[in-house]
N, C-alpha and C positions, 0 to 999 in steps of 0.2 A: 488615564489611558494606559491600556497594557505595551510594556516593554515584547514585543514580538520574540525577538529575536530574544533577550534574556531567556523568555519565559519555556520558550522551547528547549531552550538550549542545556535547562535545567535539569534536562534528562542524563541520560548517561555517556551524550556525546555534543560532540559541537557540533553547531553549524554546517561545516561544511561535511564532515564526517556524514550527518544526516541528508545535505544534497546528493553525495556519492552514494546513499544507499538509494535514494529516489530515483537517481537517473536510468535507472532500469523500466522501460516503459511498463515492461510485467509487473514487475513489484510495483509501481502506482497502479495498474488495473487491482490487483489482488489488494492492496492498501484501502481502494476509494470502495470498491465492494465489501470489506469486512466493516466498517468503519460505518458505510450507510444500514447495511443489513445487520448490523450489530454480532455474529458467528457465520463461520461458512464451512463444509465440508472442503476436505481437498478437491476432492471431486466436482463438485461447483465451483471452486475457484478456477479448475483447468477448462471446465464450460464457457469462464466467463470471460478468461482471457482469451479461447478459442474466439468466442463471440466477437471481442470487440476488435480483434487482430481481424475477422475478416470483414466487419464494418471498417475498418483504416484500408482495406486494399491488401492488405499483408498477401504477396501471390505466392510465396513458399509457405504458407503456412498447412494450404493440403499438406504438403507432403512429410508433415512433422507428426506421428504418429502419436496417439494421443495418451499413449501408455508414457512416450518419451518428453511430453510434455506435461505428464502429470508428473513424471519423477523429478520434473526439472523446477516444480511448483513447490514439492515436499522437501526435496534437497538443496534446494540453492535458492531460492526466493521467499521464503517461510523466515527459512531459519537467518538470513539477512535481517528480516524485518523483525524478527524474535532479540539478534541481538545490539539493532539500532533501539529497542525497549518500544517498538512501536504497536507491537503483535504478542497474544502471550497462543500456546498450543494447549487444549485443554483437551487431556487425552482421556479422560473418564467420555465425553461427549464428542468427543473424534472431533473437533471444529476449530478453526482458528478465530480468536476474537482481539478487540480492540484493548490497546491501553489507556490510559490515560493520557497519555504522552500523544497516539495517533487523536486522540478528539479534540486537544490542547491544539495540534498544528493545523487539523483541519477548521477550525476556530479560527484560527491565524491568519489561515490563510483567506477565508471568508472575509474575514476585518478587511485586506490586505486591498480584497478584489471589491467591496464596499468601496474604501476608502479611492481607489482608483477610478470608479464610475464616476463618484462626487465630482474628482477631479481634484482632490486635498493634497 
């Protein structure tokens, strides 16, 4: 049985370090879309958080302009995830893609939500 929490942890941060980068709902939208799609443009990642911000009801979210929400994908929620080791930016192909590390925890956490259905 995989040690969860070792295994993740074996990146270049602990634990909770890696909680404190998740708890940004945006960096989980941007995290679960690079990770299933395997690369994403910035530009599609500020789509997709658009998206799912106004599937949740987000009612400020009109009024966040989308140039100011893309800067805020490229500047502050990228580069989080870039140095939680979870994201790498591959600037030949303008796209951000998955680590090691983000398929290792997404893995994890699948085991995790398994294991709880069981009831183990």
């Amino acid at each position: 049985m995989i040690d969860h929490a070792r295994a993740v942890e074996s990146g270049d941060g602990s634990i909770e370090e890696l909680l404190g980068v998740l708890a940004a709902p945006r960096r989980r939208v941007v995290l679960a879309h690079v990770t299933e799609r395997r690369a994403a443009s910035l530009d599609e990642l500020a789509a997709i958080v658009r998206s799912e911000e106004r599937l949740g009801g987000r009612s400020s979210l009109d009024d966040e302009p989308t140039l100011r929400l893309l800067s805020e994908i490229r500047s502050v929620h990228v580069p989080a995830l870039i140095d939680a080791n979870l994201v790498e930016y591959d600037v030949e192909r303008e796209v951000v893609i998955p680590t090691v590390t983000a398929d290792l925890l997404f893995t994890c956490l699948e085991q995790v939500a398994d294991d709880g259905h069981r009831g183990d």
